[in-house]
C-alpha positions as CSV (number, residue, x, y, z in Angstrom):
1,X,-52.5,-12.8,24.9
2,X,-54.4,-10.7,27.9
3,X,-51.6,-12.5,30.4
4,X,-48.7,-11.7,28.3
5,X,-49.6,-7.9,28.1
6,X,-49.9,-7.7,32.1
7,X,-46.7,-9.4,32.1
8,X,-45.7,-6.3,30.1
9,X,-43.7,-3.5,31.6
10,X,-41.6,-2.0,29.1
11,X,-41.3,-1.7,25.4
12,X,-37.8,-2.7,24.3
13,X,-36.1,-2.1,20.8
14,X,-33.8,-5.1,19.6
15,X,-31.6,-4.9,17.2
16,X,-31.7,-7.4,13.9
17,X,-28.1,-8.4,12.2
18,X,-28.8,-8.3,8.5
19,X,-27.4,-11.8,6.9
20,X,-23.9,-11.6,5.1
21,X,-23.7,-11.4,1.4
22,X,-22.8,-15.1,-0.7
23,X,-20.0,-15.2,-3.0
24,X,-19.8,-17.0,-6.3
25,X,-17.4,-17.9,-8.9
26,X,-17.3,-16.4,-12.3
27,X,-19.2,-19.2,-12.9
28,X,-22.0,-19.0,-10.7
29,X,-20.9,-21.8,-8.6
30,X,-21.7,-20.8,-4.6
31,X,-18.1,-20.5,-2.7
32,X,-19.3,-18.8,0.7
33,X,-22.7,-18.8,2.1
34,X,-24.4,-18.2,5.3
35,X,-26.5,-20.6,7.9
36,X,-28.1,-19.3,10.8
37,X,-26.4,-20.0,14.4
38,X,-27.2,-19.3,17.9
39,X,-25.5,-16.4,19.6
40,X,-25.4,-15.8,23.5
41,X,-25.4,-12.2,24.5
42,X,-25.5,-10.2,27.9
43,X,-26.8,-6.7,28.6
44,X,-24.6,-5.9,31.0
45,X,-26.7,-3.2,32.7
46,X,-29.5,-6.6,33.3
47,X,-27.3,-8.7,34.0
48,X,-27.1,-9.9,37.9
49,X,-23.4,-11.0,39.0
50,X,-24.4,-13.6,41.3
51,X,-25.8,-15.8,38.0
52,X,-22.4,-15.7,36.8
53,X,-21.8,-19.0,38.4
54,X,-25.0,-20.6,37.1
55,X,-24.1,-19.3,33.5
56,X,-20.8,-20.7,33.9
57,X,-22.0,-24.1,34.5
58,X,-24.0,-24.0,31.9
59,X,-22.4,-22.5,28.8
60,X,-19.0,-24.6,30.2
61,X,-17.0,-21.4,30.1
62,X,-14.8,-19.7,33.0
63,X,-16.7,-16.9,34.6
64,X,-12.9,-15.0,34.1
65,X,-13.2,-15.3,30.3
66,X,-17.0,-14.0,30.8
67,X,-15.6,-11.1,32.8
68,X,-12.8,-10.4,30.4
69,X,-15.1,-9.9,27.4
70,X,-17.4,-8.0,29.5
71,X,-14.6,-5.7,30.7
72,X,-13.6,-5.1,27.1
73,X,-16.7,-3.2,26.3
74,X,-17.3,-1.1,29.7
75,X,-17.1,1.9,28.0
76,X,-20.2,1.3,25.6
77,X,-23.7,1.4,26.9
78,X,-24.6,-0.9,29.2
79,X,-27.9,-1.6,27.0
80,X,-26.1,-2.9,24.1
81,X,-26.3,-6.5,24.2
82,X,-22.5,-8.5,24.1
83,X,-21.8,-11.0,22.4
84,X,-20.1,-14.1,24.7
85,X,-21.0,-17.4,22.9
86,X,-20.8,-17.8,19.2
87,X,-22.5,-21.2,17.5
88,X,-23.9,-21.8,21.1
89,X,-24.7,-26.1,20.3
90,X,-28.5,-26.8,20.6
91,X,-27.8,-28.1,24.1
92,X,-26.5,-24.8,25.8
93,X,-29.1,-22.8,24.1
94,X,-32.0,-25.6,25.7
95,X,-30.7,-24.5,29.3
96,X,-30.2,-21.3,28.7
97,X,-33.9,-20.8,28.1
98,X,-34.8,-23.5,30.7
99,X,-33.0,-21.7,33.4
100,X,-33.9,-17.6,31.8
101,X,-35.5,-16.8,35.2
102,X,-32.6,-17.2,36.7
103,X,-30.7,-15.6,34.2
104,X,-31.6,-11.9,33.5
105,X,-29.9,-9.5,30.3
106,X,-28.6,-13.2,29.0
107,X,-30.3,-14.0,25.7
108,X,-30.2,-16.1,22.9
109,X,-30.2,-14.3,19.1
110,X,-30.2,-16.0,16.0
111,X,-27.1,-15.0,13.9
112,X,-25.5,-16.5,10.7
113,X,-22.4,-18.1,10.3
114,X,-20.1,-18.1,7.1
115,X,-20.1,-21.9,5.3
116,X,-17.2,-22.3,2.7
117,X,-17.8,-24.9,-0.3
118,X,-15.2,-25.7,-1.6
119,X,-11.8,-28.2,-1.8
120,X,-9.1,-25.1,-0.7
121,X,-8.8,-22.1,1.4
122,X,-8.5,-19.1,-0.4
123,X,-7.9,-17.5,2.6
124,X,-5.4,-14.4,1.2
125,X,-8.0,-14.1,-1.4
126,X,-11.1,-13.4,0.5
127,X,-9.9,-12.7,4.0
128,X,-12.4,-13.6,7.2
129,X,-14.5,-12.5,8.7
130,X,-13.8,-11.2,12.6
131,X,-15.2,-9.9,15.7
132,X,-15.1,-5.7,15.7
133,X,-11.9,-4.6,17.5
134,X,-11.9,-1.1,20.2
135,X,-9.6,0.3,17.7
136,X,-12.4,0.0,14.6
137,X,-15.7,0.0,16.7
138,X,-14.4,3.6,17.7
139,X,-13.7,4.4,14.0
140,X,-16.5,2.9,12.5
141,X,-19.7,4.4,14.4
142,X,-22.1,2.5,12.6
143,X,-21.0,-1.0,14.4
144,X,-22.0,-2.4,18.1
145,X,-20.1,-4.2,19.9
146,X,-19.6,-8.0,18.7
147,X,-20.3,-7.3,15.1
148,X,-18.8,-9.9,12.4
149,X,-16.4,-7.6,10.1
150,X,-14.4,-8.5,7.2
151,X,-10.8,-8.6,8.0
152,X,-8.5,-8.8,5.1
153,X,-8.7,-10.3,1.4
154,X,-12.4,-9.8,-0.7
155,X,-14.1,-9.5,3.1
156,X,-12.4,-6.2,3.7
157,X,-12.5,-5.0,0.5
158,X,-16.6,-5.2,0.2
159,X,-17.4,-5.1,3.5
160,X,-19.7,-2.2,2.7
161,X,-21.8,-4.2,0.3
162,X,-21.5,-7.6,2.4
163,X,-22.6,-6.3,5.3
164,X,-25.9,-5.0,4.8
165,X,-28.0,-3.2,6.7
166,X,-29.4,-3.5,10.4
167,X,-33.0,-3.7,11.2
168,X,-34.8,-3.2,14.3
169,X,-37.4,-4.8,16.4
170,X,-39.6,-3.7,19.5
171,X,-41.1,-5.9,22.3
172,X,-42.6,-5.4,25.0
173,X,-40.5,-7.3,28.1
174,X,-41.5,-8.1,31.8
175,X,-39.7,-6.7,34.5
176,X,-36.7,-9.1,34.1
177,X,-36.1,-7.4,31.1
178,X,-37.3,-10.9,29.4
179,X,-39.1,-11.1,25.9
180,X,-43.2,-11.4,26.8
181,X,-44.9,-10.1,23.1
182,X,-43.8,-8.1,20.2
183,X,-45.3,-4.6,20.0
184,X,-48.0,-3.6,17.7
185,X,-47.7,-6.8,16.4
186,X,-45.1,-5.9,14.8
187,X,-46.3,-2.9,12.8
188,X,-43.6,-0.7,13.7
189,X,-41.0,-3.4,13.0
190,X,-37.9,-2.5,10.6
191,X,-36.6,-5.2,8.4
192,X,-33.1,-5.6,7.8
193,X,-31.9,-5.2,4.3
194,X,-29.3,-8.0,3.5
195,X,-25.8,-7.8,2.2
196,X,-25.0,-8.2,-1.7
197,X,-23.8,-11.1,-3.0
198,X,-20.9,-10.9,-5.0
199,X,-19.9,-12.6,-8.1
200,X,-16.2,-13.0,-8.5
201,X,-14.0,-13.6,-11.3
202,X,-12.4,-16.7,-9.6
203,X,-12.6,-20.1,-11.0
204,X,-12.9,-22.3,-8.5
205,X,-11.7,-24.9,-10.3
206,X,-8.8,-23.4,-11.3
207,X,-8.2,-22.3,-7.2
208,X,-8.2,-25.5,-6.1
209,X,-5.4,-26.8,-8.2
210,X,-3.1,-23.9,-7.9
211,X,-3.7,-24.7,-4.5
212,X,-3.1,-28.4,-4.5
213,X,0.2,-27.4,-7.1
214,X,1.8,-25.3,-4.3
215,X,0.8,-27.1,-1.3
216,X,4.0,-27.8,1.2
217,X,5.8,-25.3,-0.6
218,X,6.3,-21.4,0.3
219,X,5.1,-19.2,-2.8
220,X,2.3,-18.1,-4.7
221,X,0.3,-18.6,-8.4
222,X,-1.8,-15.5,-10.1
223,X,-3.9,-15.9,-13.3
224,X,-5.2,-13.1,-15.0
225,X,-7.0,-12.9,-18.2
226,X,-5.5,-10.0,-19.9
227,X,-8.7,-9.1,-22.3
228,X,-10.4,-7.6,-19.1
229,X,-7.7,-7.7,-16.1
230,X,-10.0,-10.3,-14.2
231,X,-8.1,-13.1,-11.6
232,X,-9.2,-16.4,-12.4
233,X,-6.5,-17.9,-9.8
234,X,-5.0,-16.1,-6.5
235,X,-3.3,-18.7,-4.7
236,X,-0.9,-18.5,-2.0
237,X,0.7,-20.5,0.8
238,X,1.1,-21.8,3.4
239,X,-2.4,-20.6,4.4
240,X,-4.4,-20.7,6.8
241,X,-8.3,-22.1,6.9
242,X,-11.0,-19.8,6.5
243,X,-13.4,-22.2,8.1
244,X,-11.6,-21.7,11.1
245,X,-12.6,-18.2,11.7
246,X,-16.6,-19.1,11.3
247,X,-18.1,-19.3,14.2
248,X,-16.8,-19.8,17.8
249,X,-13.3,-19.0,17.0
250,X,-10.6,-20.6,19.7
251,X,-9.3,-17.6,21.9
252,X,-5.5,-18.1,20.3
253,X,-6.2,-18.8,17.1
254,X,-4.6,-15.6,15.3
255,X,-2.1,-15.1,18.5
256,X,-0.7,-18.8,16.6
257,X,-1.0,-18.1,13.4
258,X,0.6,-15.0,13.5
259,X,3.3,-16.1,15.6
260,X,4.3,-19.4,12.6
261,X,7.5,-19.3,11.4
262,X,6.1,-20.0,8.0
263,X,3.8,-16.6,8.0
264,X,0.9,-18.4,7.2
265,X,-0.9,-14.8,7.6
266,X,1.8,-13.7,4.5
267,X,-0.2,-12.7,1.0
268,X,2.6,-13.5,-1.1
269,X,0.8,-13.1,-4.6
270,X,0.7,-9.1,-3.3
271,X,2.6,-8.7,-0.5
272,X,6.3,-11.0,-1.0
273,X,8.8,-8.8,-3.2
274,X,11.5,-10.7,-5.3
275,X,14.2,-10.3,-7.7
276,X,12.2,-11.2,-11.4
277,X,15.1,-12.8,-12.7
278,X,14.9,-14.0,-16.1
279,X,11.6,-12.8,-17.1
280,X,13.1,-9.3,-16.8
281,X,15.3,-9.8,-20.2
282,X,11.4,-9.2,-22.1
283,X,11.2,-5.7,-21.0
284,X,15.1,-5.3,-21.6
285,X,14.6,-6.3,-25.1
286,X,11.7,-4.2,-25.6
287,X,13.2,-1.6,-24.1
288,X,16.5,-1.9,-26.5
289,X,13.9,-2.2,-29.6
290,X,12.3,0.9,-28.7
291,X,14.5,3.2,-28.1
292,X,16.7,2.5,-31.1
293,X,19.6,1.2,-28.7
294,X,19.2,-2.2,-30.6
295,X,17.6,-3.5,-33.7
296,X,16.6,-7.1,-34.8
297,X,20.2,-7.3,-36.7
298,X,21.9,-6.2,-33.6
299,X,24.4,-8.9,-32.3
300,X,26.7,-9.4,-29.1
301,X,29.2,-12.0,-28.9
302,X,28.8,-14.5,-25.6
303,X,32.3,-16.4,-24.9
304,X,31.0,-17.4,-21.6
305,X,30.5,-14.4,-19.6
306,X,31.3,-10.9,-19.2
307,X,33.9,-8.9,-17.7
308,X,33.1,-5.1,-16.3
309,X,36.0,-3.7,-13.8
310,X,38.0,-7.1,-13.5
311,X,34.8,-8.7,-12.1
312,X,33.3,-11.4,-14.1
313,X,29.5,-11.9,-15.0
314,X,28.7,-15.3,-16.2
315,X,26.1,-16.4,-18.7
316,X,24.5,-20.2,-18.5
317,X,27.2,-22.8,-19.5
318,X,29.2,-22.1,-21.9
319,X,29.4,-19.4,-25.0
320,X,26.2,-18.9,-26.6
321,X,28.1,-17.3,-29.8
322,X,27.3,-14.3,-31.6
323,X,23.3,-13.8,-30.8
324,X,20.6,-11.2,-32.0
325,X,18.1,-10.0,-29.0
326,X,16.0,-13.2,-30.9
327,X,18.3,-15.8,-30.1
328,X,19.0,-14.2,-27.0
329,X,15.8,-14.4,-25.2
330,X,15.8,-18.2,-26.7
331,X,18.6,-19.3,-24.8
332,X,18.6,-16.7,-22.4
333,X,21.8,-15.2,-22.3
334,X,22.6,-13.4,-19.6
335,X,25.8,-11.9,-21.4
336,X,23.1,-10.0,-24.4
337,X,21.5,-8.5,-21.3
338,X,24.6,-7.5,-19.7
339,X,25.5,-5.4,-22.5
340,X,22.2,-3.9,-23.1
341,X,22.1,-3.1,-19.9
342,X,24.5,-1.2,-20.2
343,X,23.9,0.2,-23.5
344,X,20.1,1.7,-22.2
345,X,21.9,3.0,-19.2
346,X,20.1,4.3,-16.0
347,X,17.9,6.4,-17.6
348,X,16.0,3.6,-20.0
349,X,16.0,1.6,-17.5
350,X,13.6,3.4,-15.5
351,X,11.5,4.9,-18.2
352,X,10.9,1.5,-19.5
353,X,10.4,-0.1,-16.1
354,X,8.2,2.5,-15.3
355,X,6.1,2.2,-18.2
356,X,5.5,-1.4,-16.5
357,X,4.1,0.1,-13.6
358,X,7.3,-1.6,-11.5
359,X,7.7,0.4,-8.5
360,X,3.8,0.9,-7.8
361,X,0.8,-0.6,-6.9
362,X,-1.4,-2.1,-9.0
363,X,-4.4,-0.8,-7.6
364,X,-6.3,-4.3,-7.3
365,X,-9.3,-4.4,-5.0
366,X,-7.5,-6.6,-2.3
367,X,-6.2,-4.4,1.1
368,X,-2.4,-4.0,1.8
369,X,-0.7,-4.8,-1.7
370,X,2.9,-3.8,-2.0
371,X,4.6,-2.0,-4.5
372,X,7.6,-3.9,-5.0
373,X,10.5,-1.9,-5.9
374,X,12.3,-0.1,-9.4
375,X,15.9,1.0,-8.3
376,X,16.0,4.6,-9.5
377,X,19.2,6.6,-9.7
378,X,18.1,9.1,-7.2
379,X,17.0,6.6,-4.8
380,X,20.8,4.4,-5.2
381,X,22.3,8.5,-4.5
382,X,20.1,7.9,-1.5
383,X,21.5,4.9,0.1
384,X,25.1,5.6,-1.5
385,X,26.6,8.6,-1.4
386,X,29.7,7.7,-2.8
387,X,28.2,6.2,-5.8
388,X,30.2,7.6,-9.2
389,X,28.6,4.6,-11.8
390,X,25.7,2.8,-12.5
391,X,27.1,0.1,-14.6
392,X,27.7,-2.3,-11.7
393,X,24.1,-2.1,-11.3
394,X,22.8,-2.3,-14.7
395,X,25.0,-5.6,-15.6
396,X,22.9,-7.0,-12.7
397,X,19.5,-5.3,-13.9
398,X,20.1,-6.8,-17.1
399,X,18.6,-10.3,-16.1
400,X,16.3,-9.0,-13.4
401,X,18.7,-9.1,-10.5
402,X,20.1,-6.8,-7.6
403,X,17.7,-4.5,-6.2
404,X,14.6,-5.0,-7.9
405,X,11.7,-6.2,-6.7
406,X,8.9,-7.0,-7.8
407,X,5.0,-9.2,-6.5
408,X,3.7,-12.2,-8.5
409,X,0.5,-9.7,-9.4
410,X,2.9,-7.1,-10.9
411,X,4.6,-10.2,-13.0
412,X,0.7,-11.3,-13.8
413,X,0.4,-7.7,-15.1
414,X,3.5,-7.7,-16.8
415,X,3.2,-9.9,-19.0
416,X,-0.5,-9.5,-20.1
417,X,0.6,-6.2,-21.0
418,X,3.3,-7.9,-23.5
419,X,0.4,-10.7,-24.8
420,X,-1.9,-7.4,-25.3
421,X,0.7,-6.0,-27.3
422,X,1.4,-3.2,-24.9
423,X,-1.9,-2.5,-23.3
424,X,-2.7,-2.8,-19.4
425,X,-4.7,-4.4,-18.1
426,X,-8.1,-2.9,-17.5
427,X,-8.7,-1.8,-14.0
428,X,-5.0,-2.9,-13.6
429,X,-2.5,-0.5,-13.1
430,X,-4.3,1.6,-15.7
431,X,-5.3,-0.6,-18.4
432,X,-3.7,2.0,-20.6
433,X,-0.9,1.8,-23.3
434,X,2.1,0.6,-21.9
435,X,4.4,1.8,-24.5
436,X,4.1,2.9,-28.6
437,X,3.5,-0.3,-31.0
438,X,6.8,0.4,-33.3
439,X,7.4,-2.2,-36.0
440,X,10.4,-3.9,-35.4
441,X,11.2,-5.4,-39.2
442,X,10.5,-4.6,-42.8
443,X,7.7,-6.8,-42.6
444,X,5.9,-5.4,-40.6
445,X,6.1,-7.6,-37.0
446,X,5.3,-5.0,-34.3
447,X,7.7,-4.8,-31.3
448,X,5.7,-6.6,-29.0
449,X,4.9,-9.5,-31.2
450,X,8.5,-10.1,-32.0
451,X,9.4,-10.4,-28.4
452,X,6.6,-12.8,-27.6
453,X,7.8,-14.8,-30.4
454,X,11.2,-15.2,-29.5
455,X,10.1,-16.1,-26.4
456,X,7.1,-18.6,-27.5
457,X,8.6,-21.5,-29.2
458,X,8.9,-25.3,-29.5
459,X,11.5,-27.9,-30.0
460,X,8.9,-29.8,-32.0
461,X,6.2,-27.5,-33.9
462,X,3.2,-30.4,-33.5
463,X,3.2,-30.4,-30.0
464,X,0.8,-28.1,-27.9
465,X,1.8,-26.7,-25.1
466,X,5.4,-24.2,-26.0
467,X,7.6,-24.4,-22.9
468,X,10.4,-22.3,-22.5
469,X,13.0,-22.5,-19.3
470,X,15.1,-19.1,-18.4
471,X,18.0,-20.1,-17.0
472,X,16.5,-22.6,-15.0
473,X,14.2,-26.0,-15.7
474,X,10.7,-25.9,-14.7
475,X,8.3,-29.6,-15.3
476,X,5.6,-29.6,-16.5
477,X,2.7,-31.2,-14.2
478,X,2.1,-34.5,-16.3
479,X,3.4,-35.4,-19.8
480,X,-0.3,-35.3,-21.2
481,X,-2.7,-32.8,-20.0
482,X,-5.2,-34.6,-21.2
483,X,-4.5,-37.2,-18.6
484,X,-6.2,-36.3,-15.7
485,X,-9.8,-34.4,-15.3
486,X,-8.0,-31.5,-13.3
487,X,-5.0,-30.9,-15.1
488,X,-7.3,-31.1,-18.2
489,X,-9.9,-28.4,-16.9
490,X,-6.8,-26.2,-16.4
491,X,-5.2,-26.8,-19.8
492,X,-8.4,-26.6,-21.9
493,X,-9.0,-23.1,-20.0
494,X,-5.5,-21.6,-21.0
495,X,-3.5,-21.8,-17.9
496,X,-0.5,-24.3,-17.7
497,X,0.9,-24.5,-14.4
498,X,5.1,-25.4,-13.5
499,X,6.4,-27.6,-10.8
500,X,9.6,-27.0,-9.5
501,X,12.3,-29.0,-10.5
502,X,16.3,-28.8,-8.6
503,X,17.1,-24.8,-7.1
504,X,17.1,-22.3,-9.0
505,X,16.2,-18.5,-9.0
506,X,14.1,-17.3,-11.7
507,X,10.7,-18.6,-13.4
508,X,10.5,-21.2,-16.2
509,X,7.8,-19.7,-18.6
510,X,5.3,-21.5,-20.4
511,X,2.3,-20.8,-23.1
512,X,-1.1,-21.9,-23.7
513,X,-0.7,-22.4,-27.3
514,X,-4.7,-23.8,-27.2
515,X,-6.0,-20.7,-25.7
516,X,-3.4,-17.9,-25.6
517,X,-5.4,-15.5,-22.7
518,X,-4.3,-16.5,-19.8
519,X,-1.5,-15.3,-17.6
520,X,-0.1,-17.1,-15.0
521,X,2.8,-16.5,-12.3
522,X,4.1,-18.3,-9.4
523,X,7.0,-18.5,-6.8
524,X,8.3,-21.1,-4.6
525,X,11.1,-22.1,-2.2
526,X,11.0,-26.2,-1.7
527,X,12.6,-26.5,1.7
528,X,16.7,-27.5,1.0
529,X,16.8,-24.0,-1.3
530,X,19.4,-21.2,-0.8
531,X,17.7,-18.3,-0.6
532,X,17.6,-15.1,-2.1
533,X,18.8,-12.1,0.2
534,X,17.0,-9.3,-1.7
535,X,13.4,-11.5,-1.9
536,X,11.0,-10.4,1.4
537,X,11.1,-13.4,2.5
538,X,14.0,-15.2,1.4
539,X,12.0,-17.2,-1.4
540,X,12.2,-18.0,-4.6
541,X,10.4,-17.4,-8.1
542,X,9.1,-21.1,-9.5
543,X,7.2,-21.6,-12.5
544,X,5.5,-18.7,-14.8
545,X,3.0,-19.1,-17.7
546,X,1.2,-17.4,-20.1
């Protein structure tokens, strides 16, 4: 003890990394965790040059890369210890201490490093976690140089609570600048405080087979339960793994994923914007029954198509016959919406859409959503001058088509604001009333009701799951969902899930009928697809349910 304090010529304060905060599923199961890993730093201002050759040998890294990183920090205090080795093996942390004599301002600190358990890779979900850029280090004043941020997803988000807090630590060190004895024994030591953990309303479960449903395709699924507004599923591909980011990350890892022709960086659940096809006709026909435009009684004729300025609009096959707004969301007929379309006119149509939410955020706690887009008449006067009539527009509105846009979460939100009979979602764009309940009949069915109904049936009344196709086909994944442990977890917790099946360019639609709670919405664009020009990025919507 006597030799070390002799040995003593300075008293040095070290800074302690607080570990990162776990993250569970909703139902407690551990998804992200922490295990401690050996760091290499240099204080630069220690730090002799002519060891660079020694350090090189031993760490197996290019004294240029060493430089480079070193260089990258020059304007920070030459005190502050930088980080050069991440998850430094047992082997290069041995010599490092071996040969410290030789090697002054190089240290070895214990840090943590993220461990991810579980069969998928969430990774637009909860982000990563990566090394502090110039840009934030001289935003964020409360970070040194190396730190471990979150970038992206649930990482970003609650990287306040994750990170925690640092603590500090003073030792005395010899005149090499080495470690000798703590100080005080440690009396004057500060603790760090730890992040939070967080418990998400993920299933993990759930995750991993929207993830295994919509791997090799381009697309995304979202499940929201629309009692509370919590996302039980936020799946999106291609991806990227998260595991690959924990710690010592290849030098060109993001310069490669970011430069992928398949935009495996994308967050399609929030970020891709497409056309809503189909599933547009519900708010059409709620927004006919509202306003009066319509009534349950109210029928169009469908010969086929329709005709508007000597350009025909067709519906699917052939005539669907004279149809109430009922029959019309059964078969989908595109000629019903055409004409109520047109009946609402442009002024409807955005007060109804807008009473969606379309056009905005939804205010989720994920970075960087987008808000898709609601064609207003002042924003076509924008891009047309010219423009006289909307009605060219509105036949194509009618079945979701043209210039709207819309993100698989707004769909989510969508239509748990129909199943809650025109509530949002809470902490959801709003969670407030959508629109008025207005009954719709003389026995009393309220307007939302009646348009779920229409919507939720089956060919044969005994069987389970209700399945309904607009305009398109969608398979169900296995006749019996019963049939397999996944696929059963998924059905018995309210969530069906559509395959694609041939090309086409809205979502097939189907309902829980066990446990009517869950909202689900996907998109998809199997390679051989035409693609949509007014989708982000030229994909397609595949399979919805709720």
């Amino acid at each position: 003890r006597y030799y070390s304090q002799s040995e003593a010529q300075a008293i040095k304060r070290v800074r302690v990394s607080p570990v990162r905060g776990n993250l569970y599923d909703r139902n407690g199961n551990l998804m992200v965790y922490n295990i401690p890993s050996f760091t290499i730093t240099i204080v630069p201002y220690e730090f002799d040059h002519k060891a660079m050759e020694l350090f090189s040998f031993i760490t197996g890294m290019d004294s240029s890369e060493v430089n480079k990183i070193l260089y990258r920090y020059r304007h920070y205090s030459k005190f502050v210890p930088i980080k050069i080795i991440r998850d430094a093996s047992e082997e290069i942390v041995a010599k490092i201490e071996e040969y410290s004599q030789y090697l002054s301002g190089v240290e070895v600190v214990v840090d943590s490093k993220r461990i991810y358990n579980f069969e998928c890779n969430m990774a637009h979900l909860l982000g990563y976690t990566r090394e502090i850029t110039s840009e934030q280090l001289k935003k964020y004043s409360y970070y040194s140089p190396g730190d471990m941020v979150g970038q992206n997803g649930i990482e970003q988000s609650y990287e306040s609570f994750l990170r925690g807090r640092d603590g500090m630590q003073f030792v005395a060190v010899n005149k090499l600048g080495q470690k000798v004895t703590s100080f005080e024994n440690g009396n004057r030591d500060v603790l760090p405080s730890n992040g939070f953990n967080l418990n998400l309303s993920i299933d993990i479960r759930l995750q991993e087979l929207s993830e295994k449903l919509l791997a090799g395709r381009r697309g995304a699924v979202v499940a929201i339960d629309p009692n509370n507004g919590e996302v039980l599923i936020f799946a999106s591909k291609p991806d990227y793994d998260t595991r690959a980011f924990s710690g010592r990350v290849p030098v060109d890892l993001y310069r490669t994923l970011s430069s992928d022709s398949s935009f495996p960086l994308l967050p399609r659940a929030l970020q891709s914007q497409y056309p809503p096809g189909s599933t547009w006709k519900m708010l059409m026909a709620l927004a006919g029954l509202q306003s009066g435009v319509i009534n349950e009684h109210t029928t169009i004729t469908c010969s086929g198509g329709y005709t508007l300025g000597g350009r025909s609009y067709k519906c699917h096959g052939g005539g669907c016959g004279s149809v109430n707004v009922r029959q019309a969301l059964r078969s989908s007929c595109n000629t019903f919406f055409y004409v109520l379309a047109l009946r609402l006119g442009m002024e409807n149509f955005e007060k109804y859409g807008k009473m969606f939410n379309f056009g905005e955020r939804t205010h989720i706690d994920l970075p960087n959503e987008k808000p898709g887009r609601l064609p207003t008449a002042e924003w076509l006067k924008s891009k047309d001058k010219t423009l006289r009539s909307f009605k060219g527009r509105l036949i194509n509105y009618g079945i979701g088509q043209g210039e709207i846009l819309v993100t698989p979460l707004q769909m989510a939100c969508y239509v748990a604001a129909i199943a809650n009979n025109g509530i949002g979602v809470s902490g959801i764009a709003g969670g407030c009333s959508v629109m008025p309940l207005k009954a719709v009949n003389s026995s009393g069915e309220f307007l939302f009701s009646y348009v779920t109904n229409a919507v939720i049936y089956a060919a044969d009344n005994n069987v389970d799951v209700i399945s309904m196709s607009f305009g398109s086909y969608g398979m169900n994944v296995g006749d019996d969902p019963a049939s397999d442990s996944a696929f059963s977890y998924a059905y018995n917790n309210g969530v069906v899930l559509f395959a694609s099946s041939g090309n086409y360019d809205s979502p097939s639609m189907g309902y829980p009928a066990k446990h009517p709670d869950v909202i689900a919405v996907g998109a998809a664009s199997p390679s051989g697809e035409r693609k949509n020009p007014n989708s982000s990025d030229g994909e397609y919507w595949w399979g919805s349910s709720y």
